[in-house]
C-alpha positions as a Markdown table, in Angstrom:
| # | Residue | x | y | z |
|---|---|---|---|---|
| 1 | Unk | -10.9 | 14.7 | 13.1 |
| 2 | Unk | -8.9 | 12.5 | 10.2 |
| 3 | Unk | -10.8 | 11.8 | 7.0 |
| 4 | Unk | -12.5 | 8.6 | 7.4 |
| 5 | Unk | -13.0 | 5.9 | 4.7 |
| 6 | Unk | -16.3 | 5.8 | 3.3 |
| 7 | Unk | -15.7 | 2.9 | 1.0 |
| 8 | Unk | -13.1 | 1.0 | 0.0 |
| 9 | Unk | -12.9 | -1.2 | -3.8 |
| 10 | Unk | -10.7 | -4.0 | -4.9 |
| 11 | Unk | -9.6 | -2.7 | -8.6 |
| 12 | Unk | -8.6 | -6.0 | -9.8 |
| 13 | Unk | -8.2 | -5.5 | -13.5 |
| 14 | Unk | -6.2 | -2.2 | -12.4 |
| 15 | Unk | -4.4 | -3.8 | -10.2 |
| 16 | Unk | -5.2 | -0.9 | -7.6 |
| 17 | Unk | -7.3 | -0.2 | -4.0 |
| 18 | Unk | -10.0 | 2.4 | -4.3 |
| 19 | Unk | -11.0 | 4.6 | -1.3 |
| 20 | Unk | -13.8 | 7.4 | -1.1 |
| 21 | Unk | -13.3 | 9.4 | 2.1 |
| 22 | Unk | -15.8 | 11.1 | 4.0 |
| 23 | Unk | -14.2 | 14.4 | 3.0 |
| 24 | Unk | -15.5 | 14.2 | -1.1 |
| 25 | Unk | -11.5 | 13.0 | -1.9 |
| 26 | Unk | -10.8 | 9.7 | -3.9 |
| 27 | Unk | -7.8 | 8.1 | -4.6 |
| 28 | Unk | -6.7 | 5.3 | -6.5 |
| 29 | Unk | -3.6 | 3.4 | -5.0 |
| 30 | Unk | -1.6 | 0.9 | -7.0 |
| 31 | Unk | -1.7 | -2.3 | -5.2 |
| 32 | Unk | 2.7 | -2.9 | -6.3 |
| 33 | Unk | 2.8 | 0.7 | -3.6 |
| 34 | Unk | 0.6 | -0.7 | -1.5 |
| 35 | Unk | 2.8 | -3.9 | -1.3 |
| 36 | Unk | 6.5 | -3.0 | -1.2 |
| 37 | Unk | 5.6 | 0.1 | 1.3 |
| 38 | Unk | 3.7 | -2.1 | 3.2 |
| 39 | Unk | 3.6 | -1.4 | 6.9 |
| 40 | Unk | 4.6 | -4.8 | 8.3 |
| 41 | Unk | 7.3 | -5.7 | 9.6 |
| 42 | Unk | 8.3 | -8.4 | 7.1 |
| 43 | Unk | 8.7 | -5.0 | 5.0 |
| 44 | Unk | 9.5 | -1.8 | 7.5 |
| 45 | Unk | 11.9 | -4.0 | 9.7 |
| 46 | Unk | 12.0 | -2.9 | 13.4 |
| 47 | Unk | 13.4 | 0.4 | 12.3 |
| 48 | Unk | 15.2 | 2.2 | 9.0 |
| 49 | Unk | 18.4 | -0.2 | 9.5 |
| 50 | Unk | 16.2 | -3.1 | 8.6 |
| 51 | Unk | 13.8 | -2.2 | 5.6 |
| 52 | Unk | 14.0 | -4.6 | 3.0 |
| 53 | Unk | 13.3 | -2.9 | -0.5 |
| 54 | Unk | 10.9 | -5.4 | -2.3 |
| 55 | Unk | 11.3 | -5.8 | -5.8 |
| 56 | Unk | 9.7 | -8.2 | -8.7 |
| 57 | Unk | 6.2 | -7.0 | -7.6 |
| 58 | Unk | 5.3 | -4.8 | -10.8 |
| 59 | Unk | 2.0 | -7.3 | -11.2 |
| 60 | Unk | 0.9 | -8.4 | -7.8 |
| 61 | Unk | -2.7 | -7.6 | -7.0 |
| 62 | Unk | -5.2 | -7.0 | -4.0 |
| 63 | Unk | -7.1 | -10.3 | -3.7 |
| 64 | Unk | -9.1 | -9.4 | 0.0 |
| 65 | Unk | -9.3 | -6.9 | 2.3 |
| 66 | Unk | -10.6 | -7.7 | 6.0 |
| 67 | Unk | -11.5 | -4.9 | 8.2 |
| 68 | Unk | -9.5 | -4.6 | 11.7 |
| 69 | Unk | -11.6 | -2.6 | 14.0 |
| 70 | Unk | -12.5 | 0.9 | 12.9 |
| 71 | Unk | -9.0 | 1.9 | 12.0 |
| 72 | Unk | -7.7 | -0.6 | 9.7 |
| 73 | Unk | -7.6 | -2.8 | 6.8 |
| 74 | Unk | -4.9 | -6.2 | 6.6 |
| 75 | Unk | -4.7 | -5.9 | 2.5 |
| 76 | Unk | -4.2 | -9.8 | 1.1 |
| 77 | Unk | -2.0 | -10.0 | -2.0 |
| 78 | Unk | -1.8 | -12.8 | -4.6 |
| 79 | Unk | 1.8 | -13.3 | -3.7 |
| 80 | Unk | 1.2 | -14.7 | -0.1 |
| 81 | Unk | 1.7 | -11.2 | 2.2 |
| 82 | Unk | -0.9 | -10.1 | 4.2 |
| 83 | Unk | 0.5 | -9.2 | 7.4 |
| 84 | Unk | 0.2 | -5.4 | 6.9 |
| 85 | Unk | -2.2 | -3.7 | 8.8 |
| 86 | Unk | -2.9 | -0.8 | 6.4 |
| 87 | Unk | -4.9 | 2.4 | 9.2 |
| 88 | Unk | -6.8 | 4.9 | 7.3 |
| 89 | Unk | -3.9 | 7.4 | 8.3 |
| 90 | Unk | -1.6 | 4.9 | 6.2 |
| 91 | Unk | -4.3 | 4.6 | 3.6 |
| 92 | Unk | -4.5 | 8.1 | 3.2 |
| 93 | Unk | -1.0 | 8.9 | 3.3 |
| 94 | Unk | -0.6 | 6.9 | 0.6 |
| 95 | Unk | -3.1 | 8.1 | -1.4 |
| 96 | Unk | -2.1 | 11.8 | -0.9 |
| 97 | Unk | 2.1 | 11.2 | -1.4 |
| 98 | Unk | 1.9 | 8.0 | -4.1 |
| 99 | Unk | 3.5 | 9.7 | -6.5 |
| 100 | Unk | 6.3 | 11.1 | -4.8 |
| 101 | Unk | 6.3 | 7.6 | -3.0 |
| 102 | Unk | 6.7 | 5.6 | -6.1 |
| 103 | Unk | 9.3 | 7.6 | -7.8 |
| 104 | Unk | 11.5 | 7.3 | -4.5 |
| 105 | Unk | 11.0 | 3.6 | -4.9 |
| 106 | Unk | 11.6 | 3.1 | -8.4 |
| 107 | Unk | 15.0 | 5.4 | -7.8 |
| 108 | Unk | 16.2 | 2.9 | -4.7 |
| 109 | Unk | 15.4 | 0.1 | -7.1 |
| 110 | Unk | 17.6 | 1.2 | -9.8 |
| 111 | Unk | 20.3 | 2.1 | -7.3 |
| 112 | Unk | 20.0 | -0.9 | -6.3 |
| 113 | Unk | 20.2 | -2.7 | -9.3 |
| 114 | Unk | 16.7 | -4.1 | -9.1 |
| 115 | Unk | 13.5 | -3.9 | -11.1 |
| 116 | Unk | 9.6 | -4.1 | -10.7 |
């Protein structure tokens, strides 16, 4: 059975999402992750050929959460997106790989020529 969410905080001032899972972990995910890896299309494209890398995002924030069922949670950030549906697989994923996750994006950003 996948860890489960137990509960999950808006970190405002830290600019991050908190989850405690049913297993005893916690993590503490940056809400600029959470938003340029969103899963949404808008962001993934309909495959590798069409990800967009999102930059300029260095201070967006987490201003809602609404649950989606019992296996999902569409984040709302202060810059307008909110069409990612964000599963607790996701969730945790992101909470168990951010930093290896952040460093790939912030080295496809400066190959790119971009910045936070």
């Amino acid at each position: 059975m996948s860890p489960w969410p137990v509960e999950i905080r808006l970190r405002r001032a830290e600019r991050a999402l908190e989850i405690d899972w049913d297993d005893g972990r916690k993590d503490v995910i940056p809400a600029e992750l959470l938003r340029v890896e969103s899963p949404s299309a808008e962001v993934q494209g309909h495959g590798p050929a069409t990800r967009k890398l999102v930059a300029g995002k260095k201070n967006v924030t987490v201003t809602g959460a609404e649950p989606i069922g019992n296996y999902a949670v569409r984040l709302i950030f202060d810059d307008g997106h909110d069409s990612g549906l964000f599963t607790w697989e996701t969730l945790r994923r992101f909470g168990e790989t951010k930093a290896e996750m952040f460093t790939a994006y912030l080295e496809a950003l400066h190959g790119a020529g971009l910045s936070r």
